[in-house]
VOGU-3710 file (C-alpha; in Angstrom, 3 decimals, decimal comma):
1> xxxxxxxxxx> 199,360/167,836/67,787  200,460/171,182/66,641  202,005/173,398/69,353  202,208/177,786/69,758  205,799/177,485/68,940  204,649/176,001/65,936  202,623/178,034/63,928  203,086/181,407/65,765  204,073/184,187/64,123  207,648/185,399/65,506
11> xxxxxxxxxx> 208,240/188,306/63,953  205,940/190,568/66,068  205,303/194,081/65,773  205,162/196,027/69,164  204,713/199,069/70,686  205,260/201,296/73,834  202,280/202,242/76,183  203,668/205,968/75,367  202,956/205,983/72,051  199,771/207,789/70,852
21> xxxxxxxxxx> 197,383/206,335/69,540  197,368/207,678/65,799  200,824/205,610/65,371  199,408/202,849/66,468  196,789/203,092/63,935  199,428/203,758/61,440  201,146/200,721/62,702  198,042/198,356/62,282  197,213/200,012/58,496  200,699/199,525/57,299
31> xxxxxxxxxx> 200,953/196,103/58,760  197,796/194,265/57,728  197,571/194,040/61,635  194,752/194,369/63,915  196,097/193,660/67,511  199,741/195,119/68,777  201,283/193,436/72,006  201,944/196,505/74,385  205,480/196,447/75,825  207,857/198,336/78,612
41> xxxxxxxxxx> 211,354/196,858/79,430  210,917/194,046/77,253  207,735/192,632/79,337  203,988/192,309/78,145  201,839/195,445/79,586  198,902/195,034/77,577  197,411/194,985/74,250  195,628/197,121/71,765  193,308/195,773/69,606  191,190/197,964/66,586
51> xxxxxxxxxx> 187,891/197,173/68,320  189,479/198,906/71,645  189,856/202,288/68,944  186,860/202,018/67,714  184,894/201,686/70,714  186,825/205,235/71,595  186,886/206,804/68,761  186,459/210,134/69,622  189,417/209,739/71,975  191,757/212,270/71,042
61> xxxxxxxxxx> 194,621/210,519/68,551  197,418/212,501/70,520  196,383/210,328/73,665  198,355/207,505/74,611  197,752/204,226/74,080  197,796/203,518/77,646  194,474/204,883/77,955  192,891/201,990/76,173  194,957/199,016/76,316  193,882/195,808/77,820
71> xxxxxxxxxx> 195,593/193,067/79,176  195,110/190,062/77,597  195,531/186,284/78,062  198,796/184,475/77,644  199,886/181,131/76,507  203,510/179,572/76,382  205,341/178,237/72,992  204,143/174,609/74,215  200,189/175,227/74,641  198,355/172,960/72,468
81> xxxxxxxxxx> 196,102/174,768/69,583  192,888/173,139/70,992  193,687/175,036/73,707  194,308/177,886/72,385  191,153/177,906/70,024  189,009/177,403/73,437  191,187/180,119/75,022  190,019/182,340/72,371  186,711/181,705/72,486  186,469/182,034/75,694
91> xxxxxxxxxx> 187,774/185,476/76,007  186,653/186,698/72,976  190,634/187,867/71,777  191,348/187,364/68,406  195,264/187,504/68,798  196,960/185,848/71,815  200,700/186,972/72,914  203,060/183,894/73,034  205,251/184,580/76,341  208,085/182,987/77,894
101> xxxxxxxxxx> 210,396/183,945/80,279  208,256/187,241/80,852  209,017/188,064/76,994  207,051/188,719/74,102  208,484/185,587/71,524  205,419/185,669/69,254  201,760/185,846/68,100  198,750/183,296/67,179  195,414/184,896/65,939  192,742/182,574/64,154
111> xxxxxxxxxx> 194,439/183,290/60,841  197,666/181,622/61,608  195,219/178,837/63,681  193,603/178,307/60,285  195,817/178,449/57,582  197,428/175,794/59,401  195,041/173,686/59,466  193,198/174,592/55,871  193,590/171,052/54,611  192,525/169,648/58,280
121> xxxxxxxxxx> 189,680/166,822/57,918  187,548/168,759/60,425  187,537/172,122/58,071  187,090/170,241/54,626  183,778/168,962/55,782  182,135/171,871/56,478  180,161/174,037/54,143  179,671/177,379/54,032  176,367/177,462/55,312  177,347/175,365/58,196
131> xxxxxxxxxx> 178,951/178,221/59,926  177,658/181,573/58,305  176,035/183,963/60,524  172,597/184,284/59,240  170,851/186,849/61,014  173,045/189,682/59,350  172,632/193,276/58,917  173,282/195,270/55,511  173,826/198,768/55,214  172,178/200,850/52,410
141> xxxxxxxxxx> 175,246/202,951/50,125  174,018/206,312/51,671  173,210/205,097/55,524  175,894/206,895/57,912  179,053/205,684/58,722  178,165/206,299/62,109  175,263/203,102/61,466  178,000/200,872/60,451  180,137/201,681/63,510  177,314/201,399/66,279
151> xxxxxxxxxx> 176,312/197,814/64,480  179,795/196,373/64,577  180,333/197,753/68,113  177,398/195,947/69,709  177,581/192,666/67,837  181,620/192,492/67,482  181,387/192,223/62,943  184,516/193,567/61,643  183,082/194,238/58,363  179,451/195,010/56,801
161> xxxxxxxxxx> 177,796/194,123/53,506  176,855/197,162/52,137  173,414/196,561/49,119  172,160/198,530/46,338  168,501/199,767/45,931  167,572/196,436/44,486  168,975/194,865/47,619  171,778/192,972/45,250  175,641/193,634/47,279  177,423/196,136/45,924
171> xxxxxxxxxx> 180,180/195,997/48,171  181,609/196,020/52,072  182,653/198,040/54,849  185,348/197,307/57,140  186,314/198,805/60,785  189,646/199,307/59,759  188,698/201,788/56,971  186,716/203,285/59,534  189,436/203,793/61,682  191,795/205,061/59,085
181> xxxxxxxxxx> 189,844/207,527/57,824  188,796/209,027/60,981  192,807/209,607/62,138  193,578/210,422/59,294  191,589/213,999/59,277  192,986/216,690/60,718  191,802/217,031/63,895  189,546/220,481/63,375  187,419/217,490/61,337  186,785/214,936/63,922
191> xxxxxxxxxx> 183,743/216,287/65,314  184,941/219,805/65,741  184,166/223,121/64,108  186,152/223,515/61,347  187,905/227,252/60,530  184,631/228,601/58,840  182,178/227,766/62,180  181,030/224,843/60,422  180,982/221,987/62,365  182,072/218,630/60,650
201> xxxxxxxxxx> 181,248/215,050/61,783  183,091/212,618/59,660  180,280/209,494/60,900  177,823/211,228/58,915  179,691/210,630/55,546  177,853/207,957/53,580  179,158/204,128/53,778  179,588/204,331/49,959  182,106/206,651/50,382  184,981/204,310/52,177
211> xxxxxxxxxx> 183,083/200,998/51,213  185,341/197,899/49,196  184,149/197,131/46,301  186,474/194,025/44,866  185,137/191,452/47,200  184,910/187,734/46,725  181,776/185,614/45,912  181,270/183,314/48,581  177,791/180,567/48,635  176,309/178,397/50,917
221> xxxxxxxxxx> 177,198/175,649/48,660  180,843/176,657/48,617  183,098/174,367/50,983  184,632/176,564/54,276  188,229/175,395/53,036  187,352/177,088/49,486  185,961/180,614/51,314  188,857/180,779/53,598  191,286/180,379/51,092  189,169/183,408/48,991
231> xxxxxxxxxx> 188,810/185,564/51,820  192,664/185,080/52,572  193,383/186,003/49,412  191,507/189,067/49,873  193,417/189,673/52,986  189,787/189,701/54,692  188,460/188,516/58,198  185,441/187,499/56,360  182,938/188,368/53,865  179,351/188,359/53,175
241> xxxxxxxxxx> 177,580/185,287/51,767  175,095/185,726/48,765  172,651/183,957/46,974  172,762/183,445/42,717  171,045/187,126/42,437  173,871/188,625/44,609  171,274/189,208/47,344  173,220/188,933/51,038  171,604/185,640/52,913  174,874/185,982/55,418
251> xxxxxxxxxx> 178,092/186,476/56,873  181,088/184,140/56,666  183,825/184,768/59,129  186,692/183,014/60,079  185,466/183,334/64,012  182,836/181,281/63,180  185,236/178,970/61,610  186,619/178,451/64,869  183,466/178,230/66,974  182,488/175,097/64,645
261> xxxxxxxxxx> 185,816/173,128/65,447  186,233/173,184/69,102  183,321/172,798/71,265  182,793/174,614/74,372  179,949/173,578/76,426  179,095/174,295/80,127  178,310/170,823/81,405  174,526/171,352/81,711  175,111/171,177/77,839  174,168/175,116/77,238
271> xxxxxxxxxx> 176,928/176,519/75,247  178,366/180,157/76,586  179,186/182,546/74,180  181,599/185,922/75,399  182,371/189,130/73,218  182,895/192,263/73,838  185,306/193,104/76,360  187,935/190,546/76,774  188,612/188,674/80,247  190,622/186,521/81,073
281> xxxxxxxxxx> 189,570/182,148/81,541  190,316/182,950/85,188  187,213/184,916/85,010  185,238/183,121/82,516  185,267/180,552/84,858  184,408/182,675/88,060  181,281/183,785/85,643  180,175/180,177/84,890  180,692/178,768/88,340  178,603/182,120/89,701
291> xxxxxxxxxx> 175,811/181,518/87,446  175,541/177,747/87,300  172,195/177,880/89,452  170,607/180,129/87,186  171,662/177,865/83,898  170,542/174,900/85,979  167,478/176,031/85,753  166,618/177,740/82,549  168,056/174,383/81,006  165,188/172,987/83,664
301> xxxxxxxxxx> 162,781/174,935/82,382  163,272/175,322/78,678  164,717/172,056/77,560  165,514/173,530/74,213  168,006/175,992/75,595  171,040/175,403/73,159  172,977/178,635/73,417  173,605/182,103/75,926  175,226/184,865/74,330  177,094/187,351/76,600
311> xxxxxxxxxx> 178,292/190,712/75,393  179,670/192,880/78,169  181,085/196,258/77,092  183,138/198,792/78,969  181,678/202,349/79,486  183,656/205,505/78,542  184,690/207,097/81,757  185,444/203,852/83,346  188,597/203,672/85,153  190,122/201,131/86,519
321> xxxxxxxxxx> 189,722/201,288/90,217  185,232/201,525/89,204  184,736/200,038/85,975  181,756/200,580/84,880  179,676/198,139/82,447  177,094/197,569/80,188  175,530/193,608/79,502  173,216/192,178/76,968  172,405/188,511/77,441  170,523/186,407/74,691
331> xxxxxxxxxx> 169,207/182,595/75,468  168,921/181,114/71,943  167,839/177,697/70,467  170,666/176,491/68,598  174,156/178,383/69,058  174,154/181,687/67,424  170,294/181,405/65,980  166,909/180,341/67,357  166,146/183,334/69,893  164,683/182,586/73,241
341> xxxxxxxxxx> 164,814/185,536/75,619  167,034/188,359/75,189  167,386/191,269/77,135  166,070/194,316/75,097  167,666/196,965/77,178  170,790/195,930/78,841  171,931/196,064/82,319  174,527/198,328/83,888  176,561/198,264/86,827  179,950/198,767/88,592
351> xxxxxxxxxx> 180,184/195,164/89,903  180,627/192,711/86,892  179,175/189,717/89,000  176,290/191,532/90,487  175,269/192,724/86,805  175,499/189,769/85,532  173,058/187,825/88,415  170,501/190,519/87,863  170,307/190,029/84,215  170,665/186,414/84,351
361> xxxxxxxxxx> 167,743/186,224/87,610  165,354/188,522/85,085  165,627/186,430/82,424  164,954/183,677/84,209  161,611/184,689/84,969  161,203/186,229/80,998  162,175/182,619/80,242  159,410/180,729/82,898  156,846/182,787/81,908  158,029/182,504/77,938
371> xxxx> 158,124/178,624/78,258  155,076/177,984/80,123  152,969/179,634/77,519  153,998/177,132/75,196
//
């Protein structure tokens, strides 16, 4: 079995927590990197991630990147990759710091995971459709960039298909090109009044104006080892999945690659899905072990309960001695489709547990009252 130390990648770019945050983006842009380790005195402090920006991204790009890091989850150069897959999954971090002796030695996201094991038995079986995201959202050439941002925020997609007025794709949107454009203004254009009074909001420019146009084909039919070689090519985190008229039927993303290999199922057999703001497996399994009553008995309830989605976001102003947070929770069919219940406005509250039993307890009765219908 294949090892951290074996596939990691050792060259790792770093950075201080003084540094502001408009080098870091410069850091990320110029190396084809979306997540930089955090360091002070040669030790892990944190990590920065472009999601972390672009929840923020009004912050001003003189701040430092203190101000937004997070710390994430570690592994050693031994840990298994199953482990690390789950790990990932689990927290919802796309890059994990390889540590040892309190050092920084090296990097595994699920590009390095998977282009390792391209060739693998369990990826050549799989098709396309098998692990696309179906319920998608496009974006129209002249919607606001400030559309494509919100959308990617709340559901964690890198990168948008953007249609034509015949509905046929014309191209994509990516954060990153979100993020470089908005540093990159000067900073009387982010939001401010520029010298004539005029005041200039760079979301409002249309999505055609940043979107990617030289994207590759990917089908349904098309075999996952086949699309992740394209999209690597492309040097892409995924790309949109169309139909012979060029009309967008879904998303293919290595995440979902990922999700499909490992399984990760809470023992009543409901899978539990995490994004948005990462934590750490100590407290995935807090969450699961605090809410096992409640899964007990929607799985009691609605015997078709296949799949919970979790999204828990951090709210600007948080700090952290009072975080304070925001949770959506959907109870699907089948993992990732199939809607149940979800929670159409979302919950807030300073205590992560207590927000999480409220929406969980409400649901519950959504669900009872849902299933008994039937």
């Amino acid at each position: 079995m294949m090892l951290a130390k074996d596939i990691m990648t050792k060259k790792v770019i770093t950075a201080s927590p003084n540094e502001k945050i408009k080098k870091i983006v410069a850091k990320m842009e110029k190396n084809g990197i979306n997540e930089i380790p955090i360091v002070k005195n040669n030790k892990l402090v944190g990590m920065i991630t472009y999601y972390d920006i672009l929840d923020f991204i009004r912050v001003d790009p003189e701040e430092k990147v203190s101000t937004l890091m997070i710390m994430p989850p570690t592994i050693s150069p031994e840990t298994p990759i199953n482990t690390i897959i789950e790990l990932m999954l689990k927290t919802g971090v796309e890059a994990v710091p390889v540590v040892e002796n309190d050092k920084v030695v090296g990097l595994i996201s699920d590009y390095d995971i998977l282009k390792n094991m391209l060739n693998s038995t369990k990826i050549k079986k799989l098709k396309v459709r098998d692990v696309m995201e179906e319920s998608i959202k496009v974006l129209k050439e002249d919607d606001p960039i400030s559309l494509a941002r919100r959308i990617m925020r709340y559901n964690r997609w890198p990168k948008l298909p953007v249609v034509g007025a015949d509905g046929r794709l014309v191209g994509i949107i990516t954060s990153m090109d979100i993020l470089k454009t908005f540093y990159k203004l000067p900073k009387e254009k982010m939001g401010r009044e520029d010298r004539s009074g005029i005041s200039v909001n760079p979301l409002m420019m249309p999505v055609k104006a940043l979107m990617r146009t030289n994207i590759p084909e990917i089908y349904p039919k098309d075999g996952v080892h086949i699309a992740l070689k394209k999209i690597f090519d492309a040097q892409l985190k995924g790309a949109p999945v169309i139909d012979s008229n060029r009309k967008v039927i879904g998303l293919f993303e290595r995440w979902r690659v990922l999700d499909k290999i490992v399984e990760r199922k809470f023992k009543e057999g409901v899978w539990l899905n995490f994004s948005g703001f990462p934590l750490s497996v100590e407290t995935i399994e807090l969450i699961k072990e605090y809410l096992s009553s409640d899964i007990r008995k929607m799985k009691m309830i609605c015997k078709d309960l296949k799949s919970i989605d979790i999204h828990i976001k951090k709210l600007h102003g948080a700090t952290p001695e009072k975080w304070n947070y925001e949770v959506h929770v959907h109870l699907r069919k089948k993992a990732g489709k199939g809607e149940i219940v979800t929670s159409r406005e979302p919950w807030y509250g300073y205590n992560l547990m207590f927000t999480l039993q409220d929406a969980f307890s409400r649901l519950l009765a959504q669900l009872e009252k849902k299933c008994k219908k039937r």
